[in-house]
C-alpha positions in Angstrom: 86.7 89.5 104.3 84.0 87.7 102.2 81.8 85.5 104.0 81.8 82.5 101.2 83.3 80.3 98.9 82.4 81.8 95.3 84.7 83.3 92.7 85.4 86.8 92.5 85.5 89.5 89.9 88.5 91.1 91.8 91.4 91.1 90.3 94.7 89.7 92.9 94.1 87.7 95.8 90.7 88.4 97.8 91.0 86.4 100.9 87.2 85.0 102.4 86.0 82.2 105.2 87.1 79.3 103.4 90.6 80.3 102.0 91.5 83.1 99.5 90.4 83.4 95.8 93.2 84.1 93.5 92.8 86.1 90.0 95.3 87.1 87.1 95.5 88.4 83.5 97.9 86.4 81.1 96.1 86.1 77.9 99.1 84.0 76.4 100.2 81.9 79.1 99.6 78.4 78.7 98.8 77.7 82.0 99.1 79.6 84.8 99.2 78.0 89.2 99.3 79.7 92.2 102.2 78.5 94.6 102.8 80.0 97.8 102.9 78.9 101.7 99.8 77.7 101.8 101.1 74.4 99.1 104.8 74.2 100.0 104.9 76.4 96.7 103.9 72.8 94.4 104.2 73.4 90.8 100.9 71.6 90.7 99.3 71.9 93.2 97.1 74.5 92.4 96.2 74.9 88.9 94.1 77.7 87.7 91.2 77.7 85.3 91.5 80.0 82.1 88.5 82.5 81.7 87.5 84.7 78.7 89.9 87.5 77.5 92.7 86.0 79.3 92.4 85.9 82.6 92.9 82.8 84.9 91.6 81.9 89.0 91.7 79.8 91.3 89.7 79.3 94.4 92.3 77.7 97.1 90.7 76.6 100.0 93.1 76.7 102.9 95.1 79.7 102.0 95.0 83.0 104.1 96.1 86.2 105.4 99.5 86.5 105.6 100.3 83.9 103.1 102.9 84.1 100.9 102.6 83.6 97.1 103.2 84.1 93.3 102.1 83.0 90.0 103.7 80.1 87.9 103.3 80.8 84.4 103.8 78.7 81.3 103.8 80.3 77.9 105.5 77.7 75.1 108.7 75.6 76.4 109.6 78.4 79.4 107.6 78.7 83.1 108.3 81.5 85.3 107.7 82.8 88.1 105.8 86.6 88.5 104.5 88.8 91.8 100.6 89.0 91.4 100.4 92.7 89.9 97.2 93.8 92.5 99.4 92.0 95.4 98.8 95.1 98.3 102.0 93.8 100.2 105.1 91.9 98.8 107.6 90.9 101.0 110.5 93.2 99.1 110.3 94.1 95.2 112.1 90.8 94.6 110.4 88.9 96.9 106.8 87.4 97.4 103.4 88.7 97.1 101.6 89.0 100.5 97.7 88.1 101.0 96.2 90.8 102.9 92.7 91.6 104.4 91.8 95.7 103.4 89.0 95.4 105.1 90.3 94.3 108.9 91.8 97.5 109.8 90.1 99.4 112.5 89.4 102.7 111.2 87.4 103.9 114.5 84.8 106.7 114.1 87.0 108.4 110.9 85.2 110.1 109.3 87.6 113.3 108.3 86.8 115.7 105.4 89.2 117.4 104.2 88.7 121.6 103.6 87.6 123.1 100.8 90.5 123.4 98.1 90.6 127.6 98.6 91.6 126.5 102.5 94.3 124.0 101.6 97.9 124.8 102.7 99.8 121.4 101.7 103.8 120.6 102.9 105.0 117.8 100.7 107.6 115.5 101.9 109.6 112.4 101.7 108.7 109.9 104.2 112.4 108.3 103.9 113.6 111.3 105.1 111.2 113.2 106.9 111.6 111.4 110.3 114.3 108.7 110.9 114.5 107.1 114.1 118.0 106.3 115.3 117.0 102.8 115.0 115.9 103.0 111.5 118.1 103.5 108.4 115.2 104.7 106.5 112.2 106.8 108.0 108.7 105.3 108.0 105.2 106.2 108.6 105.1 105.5 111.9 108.2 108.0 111.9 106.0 110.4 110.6 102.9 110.2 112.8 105.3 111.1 115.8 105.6 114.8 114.5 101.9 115.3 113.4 101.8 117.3 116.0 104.6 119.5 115.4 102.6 119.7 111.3 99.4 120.6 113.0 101.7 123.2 115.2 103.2 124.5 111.5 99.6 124.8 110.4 99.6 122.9 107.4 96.1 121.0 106.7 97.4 118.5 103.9 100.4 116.1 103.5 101.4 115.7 100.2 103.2 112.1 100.5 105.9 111.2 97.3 105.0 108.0 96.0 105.2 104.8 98.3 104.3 102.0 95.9 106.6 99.1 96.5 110.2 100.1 94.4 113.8 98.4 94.2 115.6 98.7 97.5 115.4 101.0 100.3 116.2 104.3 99.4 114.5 106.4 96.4 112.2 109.3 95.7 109.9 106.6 94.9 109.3 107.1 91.2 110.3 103.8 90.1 107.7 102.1 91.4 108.1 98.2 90.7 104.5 97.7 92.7 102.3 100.1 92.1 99.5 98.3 94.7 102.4 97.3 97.2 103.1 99.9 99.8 106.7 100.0 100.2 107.9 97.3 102.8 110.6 99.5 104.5 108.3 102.4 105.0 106.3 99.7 106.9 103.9 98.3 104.9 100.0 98.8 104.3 98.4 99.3 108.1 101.5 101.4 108.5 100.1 104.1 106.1 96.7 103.1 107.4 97.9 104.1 110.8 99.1 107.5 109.3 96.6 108.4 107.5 93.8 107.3 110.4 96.5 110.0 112.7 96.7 112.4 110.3 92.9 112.5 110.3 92.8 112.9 114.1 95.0 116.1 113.7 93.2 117.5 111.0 95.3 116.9 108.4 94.8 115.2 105.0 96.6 112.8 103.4 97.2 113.4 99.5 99.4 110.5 97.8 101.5 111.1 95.1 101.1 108.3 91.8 103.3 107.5 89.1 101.1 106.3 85.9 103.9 107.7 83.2 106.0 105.0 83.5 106.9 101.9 85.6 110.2 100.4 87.0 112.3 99.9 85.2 113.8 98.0 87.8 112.6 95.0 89.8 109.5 94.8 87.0 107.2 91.3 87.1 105.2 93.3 85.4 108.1 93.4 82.3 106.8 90.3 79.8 104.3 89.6 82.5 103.0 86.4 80.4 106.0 85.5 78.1 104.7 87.9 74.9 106.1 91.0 73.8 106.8 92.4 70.5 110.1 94.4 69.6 111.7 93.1 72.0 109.2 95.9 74.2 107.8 95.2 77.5 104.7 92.8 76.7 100.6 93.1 78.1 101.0 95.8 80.3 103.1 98.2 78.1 103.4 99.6 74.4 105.3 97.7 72.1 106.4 100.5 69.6 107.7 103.6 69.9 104.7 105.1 72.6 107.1 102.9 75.4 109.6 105.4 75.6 110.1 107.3 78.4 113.0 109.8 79.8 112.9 107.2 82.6 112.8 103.9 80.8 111.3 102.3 78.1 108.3 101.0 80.0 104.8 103.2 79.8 101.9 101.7 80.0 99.6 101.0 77.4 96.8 103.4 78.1 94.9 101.7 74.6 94.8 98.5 75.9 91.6 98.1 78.5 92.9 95.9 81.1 95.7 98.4 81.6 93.3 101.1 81.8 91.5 99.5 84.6 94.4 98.5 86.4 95.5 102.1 87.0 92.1 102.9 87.3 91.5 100.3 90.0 95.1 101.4 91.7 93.8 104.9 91.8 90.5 103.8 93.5 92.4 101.6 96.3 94.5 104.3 97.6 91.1 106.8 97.9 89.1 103.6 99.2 91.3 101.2 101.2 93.7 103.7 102.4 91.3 106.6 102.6 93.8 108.8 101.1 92.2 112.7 100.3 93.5 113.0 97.0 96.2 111.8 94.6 98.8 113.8 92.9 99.7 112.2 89.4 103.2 112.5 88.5 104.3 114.2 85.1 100.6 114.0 83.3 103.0 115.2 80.0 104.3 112.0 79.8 100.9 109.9 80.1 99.5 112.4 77.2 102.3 112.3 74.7 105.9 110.8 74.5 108.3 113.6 74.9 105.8 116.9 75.0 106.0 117.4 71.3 102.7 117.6 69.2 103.7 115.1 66.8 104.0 112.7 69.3 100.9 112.8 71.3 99.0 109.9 73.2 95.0 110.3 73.0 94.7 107.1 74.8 96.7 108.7 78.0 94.4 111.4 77.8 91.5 109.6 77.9 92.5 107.6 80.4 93.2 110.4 83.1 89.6 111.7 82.1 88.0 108.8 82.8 89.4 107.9 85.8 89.4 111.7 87.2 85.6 111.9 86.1 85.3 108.1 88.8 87.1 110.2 92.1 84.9 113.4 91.7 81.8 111.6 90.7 82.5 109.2 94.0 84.4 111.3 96.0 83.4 114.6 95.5 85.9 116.2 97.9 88.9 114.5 97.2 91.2 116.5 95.1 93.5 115.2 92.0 96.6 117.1 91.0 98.5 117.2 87.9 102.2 117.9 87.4 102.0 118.6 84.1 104.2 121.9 84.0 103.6 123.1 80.1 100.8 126.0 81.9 98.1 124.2 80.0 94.6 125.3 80.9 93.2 122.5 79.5 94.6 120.2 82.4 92.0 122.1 85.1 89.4 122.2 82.3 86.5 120.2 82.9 86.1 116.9 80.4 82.6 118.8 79.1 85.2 120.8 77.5 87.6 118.7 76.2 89.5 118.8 79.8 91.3 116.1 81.8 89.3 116.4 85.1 92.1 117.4 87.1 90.8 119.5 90.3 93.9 121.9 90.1 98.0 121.5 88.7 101.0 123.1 89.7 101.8 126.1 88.6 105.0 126.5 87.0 103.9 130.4 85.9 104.2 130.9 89.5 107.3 128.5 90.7 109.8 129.3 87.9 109.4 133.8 87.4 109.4 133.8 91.7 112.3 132.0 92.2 114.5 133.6 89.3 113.3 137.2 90.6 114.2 136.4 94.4 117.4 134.4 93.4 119.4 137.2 90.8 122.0 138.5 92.2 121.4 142.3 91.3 118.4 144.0 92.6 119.0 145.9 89.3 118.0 143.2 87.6 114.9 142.0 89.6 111.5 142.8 87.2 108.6 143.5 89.1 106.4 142.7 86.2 107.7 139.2 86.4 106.4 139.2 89.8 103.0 140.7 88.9 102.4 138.2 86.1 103.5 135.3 88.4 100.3 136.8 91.0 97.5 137.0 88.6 98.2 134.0 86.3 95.6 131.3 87.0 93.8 128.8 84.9 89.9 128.7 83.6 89.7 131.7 84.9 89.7 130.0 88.6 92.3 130.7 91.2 92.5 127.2 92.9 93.0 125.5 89.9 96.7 126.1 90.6 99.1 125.0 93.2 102.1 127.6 94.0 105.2 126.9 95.7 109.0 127.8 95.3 110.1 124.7 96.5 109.2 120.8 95.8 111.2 117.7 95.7 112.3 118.6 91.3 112.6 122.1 92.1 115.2 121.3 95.3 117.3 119.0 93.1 118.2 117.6 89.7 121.1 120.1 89.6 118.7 123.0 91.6 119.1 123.4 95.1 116.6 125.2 98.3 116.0 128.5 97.6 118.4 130.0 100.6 121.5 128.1 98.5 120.7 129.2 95.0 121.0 132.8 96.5 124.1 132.4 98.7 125.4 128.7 99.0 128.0 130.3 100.7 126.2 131.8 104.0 122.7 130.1 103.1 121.2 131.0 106.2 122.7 134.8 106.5 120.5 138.0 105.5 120.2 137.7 102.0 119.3 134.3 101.8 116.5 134.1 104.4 114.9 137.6 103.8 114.7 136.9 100.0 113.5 133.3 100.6 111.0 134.6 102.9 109.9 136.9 99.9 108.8 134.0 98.3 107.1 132.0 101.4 105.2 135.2 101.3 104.5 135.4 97.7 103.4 131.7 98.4 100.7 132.3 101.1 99.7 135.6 100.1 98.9 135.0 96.2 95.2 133.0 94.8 95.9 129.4 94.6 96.9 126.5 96.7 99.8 126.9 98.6 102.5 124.4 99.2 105.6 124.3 101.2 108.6 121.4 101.0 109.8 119.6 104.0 112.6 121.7 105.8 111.7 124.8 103.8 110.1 126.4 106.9 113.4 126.0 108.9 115.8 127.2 106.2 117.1 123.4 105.2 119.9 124.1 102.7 122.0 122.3 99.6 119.5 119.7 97.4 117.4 117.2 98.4 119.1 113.9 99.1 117.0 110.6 99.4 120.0 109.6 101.9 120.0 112.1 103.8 117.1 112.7 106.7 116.3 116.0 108.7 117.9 116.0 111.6 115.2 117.5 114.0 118.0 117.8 116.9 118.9 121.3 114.9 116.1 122.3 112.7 114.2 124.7 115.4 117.3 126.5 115.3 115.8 128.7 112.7 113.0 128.9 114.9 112.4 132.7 114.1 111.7 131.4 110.4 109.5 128.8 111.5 107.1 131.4 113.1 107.4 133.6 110.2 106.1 131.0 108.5 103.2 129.8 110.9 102.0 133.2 110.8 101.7 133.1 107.1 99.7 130.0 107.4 97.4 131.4 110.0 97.0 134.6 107.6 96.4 132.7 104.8 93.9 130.3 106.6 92.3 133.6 108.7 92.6 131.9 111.8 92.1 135.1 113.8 89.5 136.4 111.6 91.0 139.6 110.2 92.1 138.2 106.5 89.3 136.5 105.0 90.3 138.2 101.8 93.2 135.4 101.1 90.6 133.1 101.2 88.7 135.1 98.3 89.2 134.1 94.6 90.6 137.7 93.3 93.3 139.5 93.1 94.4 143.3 91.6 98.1 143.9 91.3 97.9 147.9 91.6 101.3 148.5 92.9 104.3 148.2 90.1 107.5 150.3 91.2 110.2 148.6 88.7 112.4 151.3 89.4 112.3 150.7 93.4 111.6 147.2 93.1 108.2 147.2 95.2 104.7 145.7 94.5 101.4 145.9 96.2 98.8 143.8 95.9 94.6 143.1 96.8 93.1 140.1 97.7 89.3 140.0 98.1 86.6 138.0 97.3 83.9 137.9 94.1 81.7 140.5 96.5 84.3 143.1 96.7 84.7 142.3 100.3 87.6 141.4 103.2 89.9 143.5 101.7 93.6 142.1 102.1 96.5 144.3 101.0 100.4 143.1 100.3 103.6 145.1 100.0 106.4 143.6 99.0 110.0 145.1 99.1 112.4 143.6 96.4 115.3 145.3 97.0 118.3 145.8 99.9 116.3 149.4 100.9 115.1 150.8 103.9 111.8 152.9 103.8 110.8 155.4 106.1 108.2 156.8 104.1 107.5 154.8 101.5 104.0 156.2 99.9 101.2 153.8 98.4 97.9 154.8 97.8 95.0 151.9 99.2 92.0 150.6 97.1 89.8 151.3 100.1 89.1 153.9 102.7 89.2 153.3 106.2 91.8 152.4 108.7 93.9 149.4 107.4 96.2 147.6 110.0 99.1 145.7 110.1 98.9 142.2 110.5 102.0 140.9 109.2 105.6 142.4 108.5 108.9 140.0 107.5 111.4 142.9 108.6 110.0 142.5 112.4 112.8 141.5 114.7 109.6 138.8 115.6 111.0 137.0 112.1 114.4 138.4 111.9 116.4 139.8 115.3 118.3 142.8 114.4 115.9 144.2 112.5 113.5 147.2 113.1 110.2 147.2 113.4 107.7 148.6 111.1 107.0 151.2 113.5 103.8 151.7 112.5 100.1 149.5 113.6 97.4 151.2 111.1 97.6 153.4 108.1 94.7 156.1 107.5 94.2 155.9 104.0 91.0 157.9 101.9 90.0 156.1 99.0 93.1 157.3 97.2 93.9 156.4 93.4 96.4 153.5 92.9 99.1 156.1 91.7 101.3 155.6 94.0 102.8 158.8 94.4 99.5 160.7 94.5 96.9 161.3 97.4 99.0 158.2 99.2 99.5 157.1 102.7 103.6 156.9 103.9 104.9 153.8 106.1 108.3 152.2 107.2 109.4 148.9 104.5 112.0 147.0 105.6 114.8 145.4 103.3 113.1 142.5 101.6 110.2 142.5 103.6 106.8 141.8 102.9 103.6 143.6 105.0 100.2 142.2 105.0 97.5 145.0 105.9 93.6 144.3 106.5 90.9 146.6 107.3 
């Protein structure tokens, strides 16, 4: 809290000793007060004073934390009422704004880092659904904290949170945000994430937030002819006015040109890293902020620009943080740096990876299954840098919008029978086995089934009953992660696909790093085949051992084991018929070997 009475630059309310300070941008209201608790919400109480390039404050003496409020605005013959735009709480998305203190929570001795981006393994999820107390119809971050623990079990080192910026009602995915400084009330509020994120920390997990800067709203939208103007019958200050408003979610993006607008994204970007100590952001759809509907007649510069600048501010001032960009066109320039004509983005989602995996694992015919699909969907990477990608087969667009989990798009059916959990575990392997950063959906690990539903929570009373797949998948982590010390090639940067049998549906693959070192190799099985000698030749001589094999009864009882702990290989030729050593593959199963 400030210590005294003097005006401030910040935009909102900024509460200090003597009462709160209260600051807004209308540039064609006529006048503008602040009512609220604090004046039995007068009319006139509380007039504020007009400033150059349209902004107005007011310095109430008297007024607090916890004081509810809004902004009376005049503009002609019509006054209306609008929630402060920077309010950090708001009683609902209808309601009132809420004046809050940022600085009074008690962070303790925080002072996390999060791991470098090669040893990221992130698990997105849905707060509203992730955990749901019985006496909670929608789950909430303190729902979360209580199964950090089972997270930090899993092995997972980042939460990637979808977007909690106040939106209408109680249930959503939260891209309709109405509040983008708000945090949603029903989730708990803003020392509610503060708690999560200060628990997360304690666990050794990050907290990445997911942001929504293509569009706002459209519902339950102050912001919509925030001061009275507009043009076209368009959304006013904080939007475009022509034909750059439309969006496939509503007609309401911002205006990037317009500088006020650029700094209020910029400064909502900054709160969540600062006041909420947040690791990193995730920007929703970055297409949409850099043109209208993807097409190159119809680009935005200004949306560009703006993603630049503001990714240029987090790495200058937060050096570790990471920003991510779903941008999904497999455009390098997204990961290029802005000394290159770049956007500044740390690393983007891969849909080269996300899109070729799941359509090999999930056709019907092994026939049909193209193995070069799957070697293309290894190797791609962007700038020539393999964390400049995250890979997944599963996030909240890819389990919905007419798509479903993995295990149901292969057999919806019997989604949890052979077919469907060896295949799917094809892909987890594919996932934290190939260069970039993985990433896992809630549920994914325990063979959750159908779409994702914003209505329908995890019921934790039954998930461990896929336990088996639940290891399978903490092993991968601890492989990927080289926990016990005998896989530091995942970690590496490189990879050499030398292993392409289209005809019997298996590839091998190398992961090492830029000194030829910590040799990692993968086999993967693509087909409904049982190997007792299946022949590969190994890039390296030497004894390589199995650390890892999908077929074990360990992951899947019934099976048969691998039969085999270490192959002697001499430094055969990648031919794999030639000069090659002969082990048991199971059925859709992948191996992991290491020197």
């Amino acid at each position: 809290m400030t210590q005294s009475l003097v005006k401030s630059s910040a935009m909102g309310a900024t509460a200090h000793d003597q009462g709160v300070c209260f600051r807004v941008w209308a540039p064609h209201a006529d006048s503008v007060n602040v009512i609220g608790t604090f004046n039995d919400w007068s009319a006139c109480a509380d007039p504020m004073t007009q400033e150059e390039n349209g902004h107005w404050i007011a310095d109430v003496e008297g007024a607090k934390v916890g004081d509810e409020y809004k902004f009376l605005i005049t503009n002609g013959e019509e006054t209306f009422e609008r929630i402060d735009p920077y309010a950090r709480e708001v009683t609902n998305s209808i309601g009132n704004g809420i004046v809050t203190d940022p600085d009074a929570f008690d962070w303790g001795d925080d002072n996390f880092s999060m791991p470098p981006f090669n040893e990221l393994v992130i698990y997105e999820l849905h707060v509203g659904t992730f955990h749901r107390d019985d006496v909670d119809e929608v789950g909430t971050f303190d729902g979360v904290i209580k199964k950090l623990q089972y997270l930090q079990w899993l092995g997972v080192n980042a939460i990637e949170i979808m977007p909690v910026a106040e939106f209408a009602g109680d249930l959503s995915w939260g891209y309709n945000p109405a509040h983008i400084f708000a945090v949603e009330s029903a989730y708990g509020g803003p020392d509610a994430i503060r708690r999560l994120v200060k628990a997360a920390h304690e666990h050794g997990i990050a907290i990445i937030m997911d942001v929504v800067y293509n569009h706002f709203g459209p519902s339950d939208l102050d912001l919509w002819q925030f001061d009275g103007w507009s043009e076209n019958e368009k959304g006013g200050i904080y939007f475009y006015n022509d034909w750059r408003s439309e969006t496939p979610w509503g007609d309401s993006r911002p205006d990037y040109g317009r500088g006020e607008v650029r700094q209020f994204i910029h400064d909502n970007a900054m709160m969540w890293l600062t006041e909420y100590r947040m690791d990193g952001l995730r920007y929703d759809m970055t297409l949409y902020m850099r043109s209208v509907d993807g097409s190159p007649e119809r680009q935005i510069p200004e949306g560009w620009s703006l993603a630049q600048w503001v990714n240029r501010e987090i790495h200058e001032q937060f050096p570790d943080k990471i920003t991510i960009a779903e941008d999904l066109r497999t455009n390098p320039a997204i990961t290029e740096s802005e000394a290159f004509g770049g956007a500044n983005f740390s690393t983007q989602w891969d849909e080269s990876f996300v899109h070729p995996v799941r359509s090999v694992i999930q056709t019907f015919k092994d026939a049909d299954r193209d193995m070069e699909t799957i070697k293309a969907a290894i190797e791609h990477r962007y700038n020539d840098d393999a964390f400049k990608r995250v890979v997944y087969t599963e996030s909240h667009d890819e389990v919905a919008n007419g798509k479903k989990r993995v295990v149901s798009e292969i057999n919806e059916v019997d989604p949890a029978g052979f077919y469907s959990r060896r295949r799917s575990n094809l892909g987890a392997a594919l996932v934290f086995t190939s260069p970039g950063v993985p990433m896992i959906f809630q549920g994914q690990e325990f063979l959750r089934s159908d779409w994702f539903d914003d209505s329908k929570p995890i019921d934790w009373n039954v998930a461990g009953e896929e336990d088996q797949t639940m290891r399978l998948y903490r092993d991968l982590i601890r492989l990927r992660l080289n926990i016990d010390g005998v896989t530091a090639g995942l970690l590496g940067s490189e990879v050499e696909v030398f292993h392409v049998n289209n005809n019997d549906k298996v590839v091998a693959f190398r992961r090492f790093d830029a000194d030829q070192n910590s040799n990692v190799v993968v086999l993967l099985n693509f087909a409904d085949r049982h190997w007792d000698d299946y022949r590969i030749g190994f890039p390296c001589a030497g004894s390589w051992k199995v650390r890892f094999d999908s077929g074990s009864r360990h992951y899947d009882q019934g099976s048969q084991d691998i039969g085999v702990s270490e192959v002697d290989a001499g430094h055969a030729p990648y031919d794999w018929y030639t000069h090659s050593s002969s082990l048991p593959l199971q059925p859709y199963a992948a191996v992991v070997f290491s020197q």
